[in-house]
C-alpha positions in Angstrom: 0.0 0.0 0.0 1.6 3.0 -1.0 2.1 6.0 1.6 3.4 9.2 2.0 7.3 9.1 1.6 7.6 11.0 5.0 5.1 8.8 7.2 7.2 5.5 6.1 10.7 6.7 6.8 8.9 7.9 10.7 7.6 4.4 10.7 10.8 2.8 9.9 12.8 4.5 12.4 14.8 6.2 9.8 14.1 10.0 11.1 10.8 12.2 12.7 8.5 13.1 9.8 10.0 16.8 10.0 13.2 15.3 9.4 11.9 13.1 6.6 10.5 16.2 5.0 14.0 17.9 4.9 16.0 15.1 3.9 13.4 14.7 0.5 14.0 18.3 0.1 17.6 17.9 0.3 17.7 15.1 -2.3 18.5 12.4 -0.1 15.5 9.9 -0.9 15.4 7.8 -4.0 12.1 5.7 -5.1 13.5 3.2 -7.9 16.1 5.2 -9.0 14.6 8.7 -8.9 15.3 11.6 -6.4 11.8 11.4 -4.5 10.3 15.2 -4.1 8.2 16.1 -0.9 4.6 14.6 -1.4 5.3 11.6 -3.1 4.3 8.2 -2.3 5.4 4.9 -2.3 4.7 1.1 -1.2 7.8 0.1 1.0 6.8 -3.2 0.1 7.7 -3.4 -3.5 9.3 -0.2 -4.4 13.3 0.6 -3.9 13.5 3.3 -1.8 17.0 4.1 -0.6 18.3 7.1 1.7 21.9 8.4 1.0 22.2 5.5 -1.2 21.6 2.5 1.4 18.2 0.8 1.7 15.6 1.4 3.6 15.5 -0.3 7.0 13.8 -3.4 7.3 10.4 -3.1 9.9 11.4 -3.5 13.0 9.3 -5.3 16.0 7.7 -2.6 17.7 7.4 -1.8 21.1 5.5 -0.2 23.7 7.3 2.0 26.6 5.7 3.3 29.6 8.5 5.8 31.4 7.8 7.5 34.6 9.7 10.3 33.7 11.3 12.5 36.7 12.0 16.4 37.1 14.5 17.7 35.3 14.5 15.8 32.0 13.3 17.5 28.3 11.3 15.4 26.0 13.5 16.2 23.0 15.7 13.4 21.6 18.8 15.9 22.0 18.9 19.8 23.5 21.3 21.9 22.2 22.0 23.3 26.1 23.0 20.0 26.8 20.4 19.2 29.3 19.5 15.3 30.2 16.4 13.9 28.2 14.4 11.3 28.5 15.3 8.9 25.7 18.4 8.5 27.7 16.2 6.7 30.4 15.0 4.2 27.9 17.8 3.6 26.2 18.6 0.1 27.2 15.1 -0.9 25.8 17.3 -2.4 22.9 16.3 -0.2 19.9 15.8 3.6 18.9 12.3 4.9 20.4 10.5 7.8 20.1 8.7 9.7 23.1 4.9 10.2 22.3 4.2 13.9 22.9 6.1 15.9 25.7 6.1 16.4 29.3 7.9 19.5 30.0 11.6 19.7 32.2 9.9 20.4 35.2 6.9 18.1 34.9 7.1 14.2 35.9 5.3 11.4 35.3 3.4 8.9 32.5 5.5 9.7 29.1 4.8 7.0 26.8 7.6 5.7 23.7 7.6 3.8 20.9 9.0 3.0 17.4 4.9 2.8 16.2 5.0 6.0 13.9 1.3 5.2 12.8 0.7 4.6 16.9 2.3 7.4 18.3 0.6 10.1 15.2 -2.8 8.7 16.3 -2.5 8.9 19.8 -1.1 12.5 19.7 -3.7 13.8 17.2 -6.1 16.6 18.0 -9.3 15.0 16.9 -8.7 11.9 18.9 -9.1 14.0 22.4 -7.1 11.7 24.3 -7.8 12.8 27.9 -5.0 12.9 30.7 -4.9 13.1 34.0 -2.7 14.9 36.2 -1.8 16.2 40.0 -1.1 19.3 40.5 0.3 21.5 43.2 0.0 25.1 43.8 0.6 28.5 45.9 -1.8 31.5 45.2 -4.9 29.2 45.8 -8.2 31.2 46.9 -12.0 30.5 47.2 -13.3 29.9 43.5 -10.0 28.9 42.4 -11.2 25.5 41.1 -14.1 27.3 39.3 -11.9 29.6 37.5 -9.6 26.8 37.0 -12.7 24.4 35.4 -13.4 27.6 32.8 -12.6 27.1 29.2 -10.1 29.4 28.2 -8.1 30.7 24.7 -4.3 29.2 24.2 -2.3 29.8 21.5 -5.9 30.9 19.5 -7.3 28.0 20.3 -10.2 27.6 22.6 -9.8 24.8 25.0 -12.8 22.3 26.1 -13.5 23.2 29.9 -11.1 20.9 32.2 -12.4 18.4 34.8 -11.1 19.8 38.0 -11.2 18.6 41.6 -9.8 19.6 44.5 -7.7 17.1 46.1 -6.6 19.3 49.7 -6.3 23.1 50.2 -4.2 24.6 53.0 -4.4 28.2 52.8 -2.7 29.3 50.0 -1.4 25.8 49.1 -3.4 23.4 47.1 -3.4 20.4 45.1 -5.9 19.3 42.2 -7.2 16.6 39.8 -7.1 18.1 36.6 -8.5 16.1 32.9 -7.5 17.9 29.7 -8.5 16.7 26.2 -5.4 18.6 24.8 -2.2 19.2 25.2 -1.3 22.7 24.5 2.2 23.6 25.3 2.7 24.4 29.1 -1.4 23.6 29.0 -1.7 22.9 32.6 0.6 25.5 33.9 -1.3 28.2 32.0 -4.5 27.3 33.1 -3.4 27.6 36.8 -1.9 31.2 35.8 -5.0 32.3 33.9 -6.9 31.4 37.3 -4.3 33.4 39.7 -2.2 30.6 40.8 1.0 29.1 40.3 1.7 25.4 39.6 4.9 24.0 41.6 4.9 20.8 40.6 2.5 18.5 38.2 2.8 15.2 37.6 1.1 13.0 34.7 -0.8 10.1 36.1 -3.4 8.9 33.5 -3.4 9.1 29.7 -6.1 7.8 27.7 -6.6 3.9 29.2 -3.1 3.8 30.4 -2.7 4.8 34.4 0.8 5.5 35.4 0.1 2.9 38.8 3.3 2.3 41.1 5.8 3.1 38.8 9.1 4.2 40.6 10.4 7.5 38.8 13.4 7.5 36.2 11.9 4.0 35.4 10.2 2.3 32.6 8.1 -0.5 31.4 6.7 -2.6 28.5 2.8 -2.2 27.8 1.2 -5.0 28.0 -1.2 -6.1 24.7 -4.5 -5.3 26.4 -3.0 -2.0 27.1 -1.7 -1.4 23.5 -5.2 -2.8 22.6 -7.2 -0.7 24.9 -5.4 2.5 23.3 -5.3 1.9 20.1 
């Protein structure tokens, strides 16, 4: 079945689909014997298709990753400043994996990988709403904070569906909450809790979708199991 050039070189491992995109530009992908231009298709199946001149990587097995990711670790696969990311916590998983969305440096908790292009593309798309659940912690809390806090609100120019919100404890000024989002706008969470006059401290990622983040020690990862592929696929 033939697919966008892009999609199958994200699927086989080969590079991100923005990275895809620029190595077509550059003239670096050939489909049986022609320099492939950005938009074309192909079947990986029976067409040639060869980057730099070598073949295109066989499919590998894919895999499922569950990473309770801790403070202080980017989502990117590499940071220019240096700064420890959270690939390098999965690393001895055996092959390349990619994170599935992004949990911000300060944020911890459920960060999911895999080598599943297709998989990963699905669960991060907008019209799939996948909800996820996280605690949060914050000074600057006040009567009617968890009202303001449940109120759909404008990010980036796009109008967010109200939150689910529940408060967990308040002690004075000090609270922690239950918050469901069907998005994930950059810094979502965090910018809700400033749009209601508070200021998150910590958050942590418990629940996405089907998939709860359980027991989990921090800086440590597992394998989904197949009910828990199925369940989110």
């Amino acid at each position: 079945m033939k697919e966008r050039l892009q999609k199958i070189l994200s699927a086989r491992g080969v590079a991100s689909r923005r990275k895809a995109e620029e190595m077509i530009q550059n003239g670096l992908i050939c489909v049986n014997g022609a320099i492939a231009r950005l938009g074309d298709a192909a079947d990986p199946e029976t067409d040639e298709i060869l980057i730099n001149g070598q073949p295109l990587p066989r499919q590998e097995q894919y895999i499922y990753i569950m990473l309770h990711k801790p403070r202080g670790f980017v989502t990117t696969l590499s940071d220019e400043k240096g700064r420890p990311n959270a690939a390098q916590l999965v690393a001895d998983c055996g092959t390349r994996v990619y994170p599935v969305g992004r949990l911000d440096m300060d944020s911890e908790g459920l960060l999911l990988f895999t080598n599943d292009g297709a998989f990963a593309n699905a669960l991060m798309h907008p019209k799939h709403e996948v909800k996820k659940t996280y605690e949060v912690w914050v000074t600057g809390y006040h009567p009617g904070a968890e009202a303001e806090l449940s109120k759909s609100i404008t990010l980036d120019g796009y109008p967010i569906r109200p939150p689910k919100v529940k408060l967990l404890r308040a002690e004075g000024q000090k609270a922690k909450f239950l918050v469901t989002i069907h998005e994930g706008r950059n810094r979502q969470v965090r910018r809700m809790c400033e749009a209601a006059g508070m200021h998150c401290t910590r958050l942590r990622r418990i629940k996405e979708g089907s998939l709860s983040l359980g027991d989990l020690p921090k800086g440590k990862w597992r394998y989904l199991t197949a009910q828990e592929i199925e369940n989110l696929k």
